[in-house]
C-alpha positions as CSV (number, residue, x, y, z in Angstrom):
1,X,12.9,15.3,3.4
2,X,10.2,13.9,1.1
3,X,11.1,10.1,0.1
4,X,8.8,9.0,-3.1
5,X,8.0,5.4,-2.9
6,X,5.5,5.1,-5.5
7,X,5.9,3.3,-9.0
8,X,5.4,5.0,-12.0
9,X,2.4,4.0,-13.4
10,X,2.8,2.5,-16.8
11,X,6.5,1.1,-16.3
12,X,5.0,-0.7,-12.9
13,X,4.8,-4.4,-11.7
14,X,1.0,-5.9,-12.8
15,X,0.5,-9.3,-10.6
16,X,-0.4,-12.1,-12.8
17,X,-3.2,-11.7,-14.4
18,X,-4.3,-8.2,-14.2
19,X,-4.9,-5.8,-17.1
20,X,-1.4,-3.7,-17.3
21,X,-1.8,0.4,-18.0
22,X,-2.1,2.0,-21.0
23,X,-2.5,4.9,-22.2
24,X,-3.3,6.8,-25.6
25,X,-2.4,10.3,-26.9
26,X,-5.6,11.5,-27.7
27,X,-4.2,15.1,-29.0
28,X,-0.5,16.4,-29.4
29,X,1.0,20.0,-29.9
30,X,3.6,18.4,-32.0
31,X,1.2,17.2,-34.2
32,X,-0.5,20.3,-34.4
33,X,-3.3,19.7,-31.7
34,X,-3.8,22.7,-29.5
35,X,-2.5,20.7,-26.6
36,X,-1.4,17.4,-25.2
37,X,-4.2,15.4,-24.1
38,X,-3.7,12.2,-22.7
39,X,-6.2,9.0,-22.1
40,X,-5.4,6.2,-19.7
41,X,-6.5,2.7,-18.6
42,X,-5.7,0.8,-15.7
43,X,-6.8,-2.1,-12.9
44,X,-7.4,-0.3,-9.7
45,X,-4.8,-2.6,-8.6
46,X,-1.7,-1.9,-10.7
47,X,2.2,-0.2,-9.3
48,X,1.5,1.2,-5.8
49,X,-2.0,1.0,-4.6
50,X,-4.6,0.7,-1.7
51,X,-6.9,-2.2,-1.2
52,X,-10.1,-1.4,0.6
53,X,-11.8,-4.2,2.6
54,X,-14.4,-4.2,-0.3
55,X,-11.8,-6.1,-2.5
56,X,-12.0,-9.2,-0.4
57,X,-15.0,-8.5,1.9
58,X,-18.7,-8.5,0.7
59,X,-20.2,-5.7,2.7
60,X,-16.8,-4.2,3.8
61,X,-15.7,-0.8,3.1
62,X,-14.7,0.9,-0.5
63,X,-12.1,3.3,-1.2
64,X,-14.4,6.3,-0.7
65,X,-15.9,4.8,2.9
66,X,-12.7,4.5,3.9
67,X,-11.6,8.2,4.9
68,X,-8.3,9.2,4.8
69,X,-6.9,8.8,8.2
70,X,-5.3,5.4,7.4
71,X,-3.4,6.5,4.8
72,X,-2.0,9.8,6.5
73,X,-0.1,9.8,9.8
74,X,3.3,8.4,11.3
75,X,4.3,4.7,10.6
76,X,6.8,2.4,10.9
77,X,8.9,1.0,8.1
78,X,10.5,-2.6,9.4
79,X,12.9,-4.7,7.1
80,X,12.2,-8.2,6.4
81,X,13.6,-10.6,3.8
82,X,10.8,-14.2,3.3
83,X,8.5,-15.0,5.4
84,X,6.8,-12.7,8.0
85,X,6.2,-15.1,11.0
86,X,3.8,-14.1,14.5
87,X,6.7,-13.9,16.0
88,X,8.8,-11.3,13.3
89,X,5.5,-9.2,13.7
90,X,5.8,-9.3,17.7
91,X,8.8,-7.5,17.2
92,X,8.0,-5.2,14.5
93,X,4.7,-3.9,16.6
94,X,7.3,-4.0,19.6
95,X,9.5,-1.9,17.8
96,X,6.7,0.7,16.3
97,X,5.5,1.2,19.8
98,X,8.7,2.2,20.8
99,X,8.8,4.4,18.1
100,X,5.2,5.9,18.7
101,X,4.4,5.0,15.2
102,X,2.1,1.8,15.1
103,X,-0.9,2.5,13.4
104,X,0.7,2.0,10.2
105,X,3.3,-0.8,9.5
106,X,5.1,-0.6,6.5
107,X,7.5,-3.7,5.5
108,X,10.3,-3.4,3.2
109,X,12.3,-6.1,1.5
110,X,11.2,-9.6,-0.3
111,X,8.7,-10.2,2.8
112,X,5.3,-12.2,2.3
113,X,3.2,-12.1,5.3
114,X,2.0,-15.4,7.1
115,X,-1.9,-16.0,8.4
116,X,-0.5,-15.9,11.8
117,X,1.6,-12.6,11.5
118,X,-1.4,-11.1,9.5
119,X,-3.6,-11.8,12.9
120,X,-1.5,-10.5,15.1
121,X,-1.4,-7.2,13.4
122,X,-5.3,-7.3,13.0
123,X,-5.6,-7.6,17.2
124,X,-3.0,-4.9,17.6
125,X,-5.6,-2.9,16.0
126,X,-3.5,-1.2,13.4
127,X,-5.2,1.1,10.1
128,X,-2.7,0.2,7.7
129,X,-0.3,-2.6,6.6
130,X,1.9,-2.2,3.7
131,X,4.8,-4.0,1.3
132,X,6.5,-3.9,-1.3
133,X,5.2,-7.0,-3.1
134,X,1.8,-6.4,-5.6
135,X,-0.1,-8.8,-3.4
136,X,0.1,-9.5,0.9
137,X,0.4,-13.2,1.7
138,X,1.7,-15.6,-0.8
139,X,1.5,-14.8,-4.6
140,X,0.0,-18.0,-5.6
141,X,-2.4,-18.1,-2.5
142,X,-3.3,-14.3,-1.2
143,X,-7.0,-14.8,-0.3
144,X,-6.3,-16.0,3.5
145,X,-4.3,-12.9,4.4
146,X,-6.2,-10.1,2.9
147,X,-9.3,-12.2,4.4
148,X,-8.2,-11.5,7.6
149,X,-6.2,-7.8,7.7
150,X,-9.2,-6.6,5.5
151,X,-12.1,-8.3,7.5
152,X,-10.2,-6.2,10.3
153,X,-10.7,-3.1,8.6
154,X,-7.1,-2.7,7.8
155,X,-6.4,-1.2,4.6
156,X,-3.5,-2.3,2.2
157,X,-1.2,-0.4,0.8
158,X,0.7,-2.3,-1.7
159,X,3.4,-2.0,-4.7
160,X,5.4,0.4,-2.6
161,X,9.5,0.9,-3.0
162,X,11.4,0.7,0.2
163,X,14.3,-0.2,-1.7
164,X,16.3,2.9,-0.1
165,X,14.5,3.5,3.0
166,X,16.3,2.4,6.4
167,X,14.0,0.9,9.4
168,X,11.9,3.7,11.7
169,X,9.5,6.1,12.1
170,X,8.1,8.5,9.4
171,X,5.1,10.5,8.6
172,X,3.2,8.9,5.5
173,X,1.1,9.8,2.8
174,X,-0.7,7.1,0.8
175,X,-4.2,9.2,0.3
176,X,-6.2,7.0,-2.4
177,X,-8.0,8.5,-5.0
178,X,-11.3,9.0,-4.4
179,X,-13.2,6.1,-6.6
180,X,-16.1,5.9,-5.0
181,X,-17.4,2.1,-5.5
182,X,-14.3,0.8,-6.2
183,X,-12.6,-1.8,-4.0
184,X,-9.1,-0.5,-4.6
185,X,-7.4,2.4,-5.9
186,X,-3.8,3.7,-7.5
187,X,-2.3,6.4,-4.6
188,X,0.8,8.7,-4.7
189,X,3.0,7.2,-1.4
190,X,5.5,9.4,0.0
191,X,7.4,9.8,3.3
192,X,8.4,12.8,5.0
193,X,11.2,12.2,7.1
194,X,10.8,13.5,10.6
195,X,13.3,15.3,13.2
196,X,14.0,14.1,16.0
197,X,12.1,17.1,17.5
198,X,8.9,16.1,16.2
């Protein structure tokens, strides 16, 4: 079963601050125009996106050096209300393990990762961290965190809905588009539930 948990794009959540999407009909069949043609603008940071170290990390990796392999594999989605402590992300890598699904930790639920937690993911060596929040680490204070998952060459996936998706393993796709340069980019997330075959 595919499970969607991507914003749509000009109805999304903007963190404070950031230009908001737009978008303007540049031709219309119902007004005559041989087709619909749409024009859009938009921070590489808006709804459900991907942050490449580059955001946060002077020489670090853009959204085209990135590759796709962190955004595409089996993951682990954990549910966690406030703040995500060292210990809370002991047991959420536990549990992933357990799963065979931690490269890529997804966390659903009003969660904002701590500088502690954030290390202890970056020494367990996994390729992607996700939430549902616009931002990882505090809204008012996000620089230490990214710092520190991105200066580990974790990407970010961020913006995502988990609203409806129970704790465990799934396969995940998150690929970027492919803005070469650019230090983050919008992304289609789905998951694909998996048997218990597979």
């Amino acid at each position: 079963m595919l499970i969607d948990i991507s914003q749509e794009v000009f109805s999304c959540k903007v963190y404070p601050g950031d230009p908001a999407p737009e978008q303007t009909h540049l031709l219309r069949i119902r007004d005559g125009d041989i087709c619909n043609l749409t024009q859009f603008s938009m921070c590489a940071h808006n709804g459900t996106h991907v942050d490449a170290p580059f955001h946060f990390i002077a020489d670090g990796k853009t959204v085209g050096q990135t590759g796709l392999t962190p955004y595409v594999g089996t993951c682990y989605v954990a549910r966690h209300q406030g703040a995500v402590t060292a210990a809370d992300a002991a047991v959420i890598l536990q549990k992933a393990a357990a799963a065979d699904a931690s490269a890529r930790i997804l966390i659903a639920g009003e969660a904002v990762l701590t500088a502690e937690a954030a290390r202890l993911f970056a020494e367990a060596g996994i390729l992607l961290f996700g939430n549902e929040s616009q931002t990882v680490g505090p809204e008012d204070a996000p620089e230490a965190v990214h710092r520190i998952l991105l200066g580990a060459d974790i990407v970010l996936l961020e913006g995502i809905v988990l609203k409806h998706v129970e704790a465990g393993r799934y396969f995940l796709s998150a690929a970027p588009l492919n803005l070469g340069g650019c230090d983050g980019a919008p992304c289609r997330a789905y998951l694909i539930t998996e048997s218990p075959t597979d």
